[in-house]
BAFI-763393 format. One record per atom (N, C-alpha, C): residue in one letter; x, y, z. Coordinates in steps of 0.2 Angstrom, whole numbers, padded with zeros to 4 digits, always signed. Example, Ala and Ser with C-alpha at 12.3 -4.5 7.8 and 13.67 -1.06 7.14 Angstrom:
<gudos>
a+0066-0028+0039/a+0062-0022+0039/a+0066-0016+0039/s+0064-0011+0035/s+0068-0005+0036/s+0064+0000+0039/
</gudos>
This chain:
<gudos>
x-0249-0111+0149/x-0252-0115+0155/x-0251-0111+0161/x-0255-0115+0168/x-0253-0111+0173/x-0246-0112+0177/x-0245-0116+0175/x-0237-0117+0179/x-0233-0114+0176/x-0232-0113+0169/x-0227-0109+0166/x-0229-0103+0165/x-0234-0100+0167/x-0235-0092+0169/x-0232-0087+0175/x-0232-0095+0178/x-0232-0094+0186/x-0223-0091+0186/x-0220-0098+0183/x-0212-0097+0182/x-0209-0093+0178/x-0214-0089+0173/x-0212-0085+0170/x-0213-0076+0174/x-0219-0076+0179/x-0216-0070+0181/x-0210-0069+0187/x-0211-0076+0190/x-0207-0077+0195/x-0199-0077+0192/x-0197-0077+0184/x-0191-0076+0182/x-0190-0067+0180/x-0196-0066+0177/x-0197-0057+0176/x-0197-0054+0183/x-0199-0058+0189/x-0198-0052+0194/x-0188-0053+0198/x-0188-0058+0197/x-0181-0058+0196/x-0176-0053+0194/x-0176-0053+0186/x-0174-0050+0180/x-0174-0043+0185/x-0180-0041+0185/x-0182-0034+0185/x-0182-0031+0191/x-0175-0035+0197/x-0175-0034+0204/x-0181-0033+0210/x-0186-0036+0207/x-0191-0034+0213/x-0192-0041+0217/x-0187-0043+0215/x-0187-0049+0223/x-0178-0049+0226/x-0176-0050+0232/x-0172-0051+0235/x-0170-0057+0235/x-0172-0062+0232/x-0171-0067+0232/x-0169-0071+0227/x-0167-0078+0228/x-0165-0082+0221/x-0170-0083+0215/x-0172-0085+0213/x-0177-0087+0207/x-0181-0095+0210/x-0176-0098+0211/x-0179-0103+0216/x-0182-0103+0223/x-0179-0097+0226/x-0182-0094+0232/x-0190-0094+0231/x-0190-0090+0226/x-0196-0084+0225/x-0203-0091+0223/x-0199-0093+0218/x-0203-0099+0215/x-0208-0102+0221/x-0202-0104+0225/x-0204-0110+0232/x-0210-0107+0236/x-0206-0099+0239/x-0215-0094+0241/x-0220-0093+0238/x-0219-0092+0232/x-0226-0093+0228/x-0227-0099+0229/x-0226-0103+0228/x-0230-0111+0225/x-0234-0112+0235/x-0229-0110+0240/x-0231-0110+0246/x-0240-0106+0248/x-0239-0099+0245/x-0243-0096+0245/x-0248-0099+0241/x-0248-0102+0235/x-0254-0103+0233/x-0256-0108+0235/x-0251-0115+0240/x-0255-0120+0241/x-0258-0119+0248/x-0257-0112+0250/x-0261-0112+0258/x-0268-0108+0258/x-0270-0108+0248/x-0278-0106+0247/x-0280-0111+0245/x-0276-0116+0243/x-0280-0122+0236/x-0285-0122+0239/x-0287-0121+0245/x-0296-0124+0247/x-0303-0120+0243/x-0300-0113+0241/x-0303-0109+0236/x-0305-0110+0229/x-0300-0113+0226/x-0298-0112+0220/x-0296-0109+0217/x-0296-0103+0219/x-0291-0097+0216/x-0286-0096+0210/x-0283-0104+0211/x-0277-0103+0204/x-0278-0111+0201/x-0286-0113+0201/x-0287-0118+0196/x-0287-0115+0189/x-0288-0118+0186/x-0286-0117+0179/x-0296-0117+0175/x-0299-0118+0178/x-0306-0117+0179/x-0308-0110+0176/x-0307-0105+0181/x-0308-0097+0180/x-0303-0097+0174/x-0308-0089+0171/x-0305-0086+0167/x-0299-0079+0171/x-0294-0079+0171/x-0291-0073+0176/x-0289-0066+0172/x-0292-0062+0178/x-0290-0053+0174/x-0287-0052+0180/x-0279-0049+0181/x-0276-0047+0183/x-0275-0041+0183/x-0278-0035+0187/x-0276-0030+0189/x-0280-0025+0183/x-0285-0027+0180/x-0288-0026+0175/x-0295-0020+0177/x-0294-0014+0173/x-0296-0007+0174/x-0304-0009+0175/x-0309-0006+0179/x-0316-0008+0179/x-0318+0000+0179/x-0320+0003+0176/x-0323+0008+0174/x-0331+0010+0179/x-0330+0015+0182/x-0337+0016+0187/x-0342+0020+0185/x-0348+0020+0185/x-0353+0024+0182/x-0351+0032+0179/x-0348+0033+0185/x-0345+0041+0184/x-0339+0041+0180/x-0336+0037+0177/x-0329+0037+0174/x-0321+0035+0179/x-0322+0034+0186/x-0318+0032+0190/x-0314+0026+0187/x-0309+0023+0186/x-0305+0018+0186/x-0304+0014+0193/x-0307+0007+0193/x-0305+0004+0199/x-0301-0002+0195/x-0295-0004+0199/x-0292-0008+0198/x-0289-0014+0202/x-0296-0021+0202/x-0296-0027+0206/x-0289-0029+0207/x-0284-0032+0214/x-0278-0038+0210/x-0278-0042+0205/x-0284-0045+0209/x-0286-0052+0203/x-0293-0051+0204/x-0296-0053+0197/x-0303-0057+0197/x-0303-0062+0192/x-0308-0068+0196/x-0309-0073+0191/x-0316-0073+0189/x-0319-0077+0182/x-0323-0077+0179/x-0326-0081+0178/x-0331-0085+0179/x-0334-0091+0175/x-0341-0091+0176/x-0343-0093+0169/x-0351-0095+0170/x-0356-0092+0175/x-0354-0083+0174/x-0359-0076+0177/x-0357-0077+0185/x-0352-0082+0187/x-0347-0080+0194/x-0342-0076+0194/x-0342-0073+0198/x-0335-0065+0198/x-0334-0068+0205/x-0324-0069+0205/x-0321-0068+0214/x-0318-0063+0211/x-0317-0059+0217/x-0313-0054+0217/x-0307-0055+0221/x-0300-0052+0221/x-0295-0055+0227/x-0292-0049+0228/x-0292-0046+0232/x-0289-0041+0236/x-0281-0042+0239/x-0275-0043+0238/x-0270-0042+0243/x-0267-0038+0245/x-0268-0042+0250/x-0264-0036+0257/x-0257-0039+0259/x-0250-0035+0258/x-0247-0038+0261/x-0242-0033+0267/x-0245-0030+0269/x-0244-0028+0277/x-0246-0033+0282/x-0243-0031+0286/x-0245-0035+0292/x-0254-0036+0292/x-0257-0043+0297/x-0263-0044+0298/x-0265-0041+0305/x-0268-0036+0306/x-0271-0035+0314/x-0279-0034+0315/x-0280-0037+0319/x-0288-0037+0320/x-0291-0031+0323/x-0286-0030+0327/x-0287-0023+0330/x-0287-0015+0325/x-0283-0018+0318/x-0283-0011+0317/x-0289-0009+0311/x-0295-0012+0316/x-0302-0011+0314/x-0304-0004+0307/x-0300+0002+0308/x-0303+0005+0303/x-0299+0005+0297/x-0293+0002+0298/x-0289-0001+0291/x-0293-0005+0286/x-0296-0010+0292/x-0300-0017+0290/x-0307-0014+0285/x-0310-0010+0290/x-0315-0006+0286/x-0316-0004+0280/x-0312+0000+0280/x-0308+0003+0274/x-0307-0002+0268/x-0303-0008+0269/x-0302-0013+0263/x-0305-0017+0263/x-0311-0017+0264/x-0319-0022+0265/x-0323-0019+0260/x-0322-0010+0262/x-0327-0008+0259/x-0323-0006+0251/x-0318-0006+0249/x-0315-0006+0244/x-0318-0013+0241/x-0314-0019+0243/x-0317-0025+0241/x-0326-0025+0239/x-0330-0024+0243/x-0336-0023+0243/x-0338-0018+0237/x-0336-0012+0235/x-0335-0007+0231/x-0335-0013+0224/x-0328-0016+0223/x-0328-0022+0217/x-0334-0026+0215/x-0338-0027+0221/x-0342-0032+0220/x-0347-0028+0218/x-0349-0023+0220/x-0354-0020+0217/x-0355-0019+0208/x-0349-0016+0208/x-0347-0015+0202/x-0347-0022+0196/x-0344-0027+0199/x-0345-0033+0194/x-0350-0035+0193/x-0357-0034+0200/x-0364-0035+0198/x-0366-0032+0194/x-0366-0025+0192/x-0367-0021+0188/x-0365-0021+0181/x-0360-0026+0181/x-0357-0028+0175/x-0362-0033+0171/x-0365-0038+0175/x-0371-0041+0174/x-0369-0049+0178/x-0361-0051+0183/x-0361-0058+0186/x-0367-0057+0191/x-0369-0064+0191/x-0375-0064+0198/x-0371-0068+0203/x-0365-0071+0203/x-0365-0075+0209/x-0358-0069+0210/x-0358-0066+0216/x-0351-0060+0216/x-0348-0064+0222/x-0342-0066+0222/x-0341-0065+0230/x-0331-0061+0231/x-0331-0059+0236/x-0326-0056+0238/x-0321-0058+0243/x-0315-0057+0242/x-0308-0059+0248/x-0303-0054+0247/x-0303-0054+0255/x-0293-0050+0257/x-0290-0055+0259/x-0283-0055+0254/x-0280-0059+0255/x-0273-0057+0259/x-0271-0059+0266/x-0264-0056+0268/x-0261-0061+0269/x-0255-0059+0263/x-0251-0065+0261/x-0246-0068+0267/x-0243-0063+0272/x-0240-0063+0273/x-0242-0066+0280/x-0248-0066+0283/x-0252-0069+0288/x-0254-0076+0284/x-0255-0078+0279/x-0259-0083+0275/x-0267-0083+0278/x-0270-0077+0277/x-0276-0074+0282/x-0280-0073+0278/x-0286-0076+0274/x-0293-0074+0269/x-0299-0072+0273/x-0299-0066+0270/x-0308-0063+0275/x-0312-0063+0271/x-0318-0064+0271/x-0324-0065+0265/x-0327-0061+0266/x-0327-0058+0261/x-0331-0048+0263/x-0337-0049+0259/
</gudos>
């Protein structure tokens, strides 16, 4: 289920030093972070979730989304960003719009008809709808 996936990577990132923090620390940010999207629904239990999952492009290129969800011929894509958020630094912005965008195409192609797209900066709590 989703709570104990959640708590299980939050224990393996631990384990595996990629957090500076306690187990409980980390828990508390995540659970912070996904409740500052719950208006999305991004981590209902609704979607089917592909995680970082290989999307193969016409030409044989590998694109690989953060996250997409799946349900009933809809595809979100979610992009994170976890650098700083600046509005000024417009051809950054560019850049990972058109990446994000690039995804959506791609899942159309796959055959979903309702696509849609987010940049997610986590550390902003900042979602752009591309």
């Amino acid at each position: 289920d989703y709570v104990s996936s959640i708590q299980a990577a939050v224990k393996r990132a631990v384990a595996e030093g990629a957090a500076s923090c306690s187990e409980e620390e980390l828990l508390e940010t995540v659970n912070e972070k996904i409740d500052s999207v719950k208006e999305y629904g991004w981590f209902s239990e609704e979607y089917e979730v592909m995680n970082e999952c290989s999307i193969l492009t016409p030409s044989g290129e590998e694109k690989r989304p953060d996250r997409v969800l799946v349900k009933d011929g809809e595809a979100i894509v979610i992009d994170y960003k976890f650098g700083a958020y600046s509005e000024e630094d417009t051809q950054l912005l560019r850049r990972y719009k058109k990446q994000v965008g690039r995804y959506k195409e791609l899942l159309t192609c796959m055959g979903y008809t309702n696509v849609k797209g987010y940049l997610w900066y986590l550390s902003a709590d900042k979602v752009i709808s591309v």
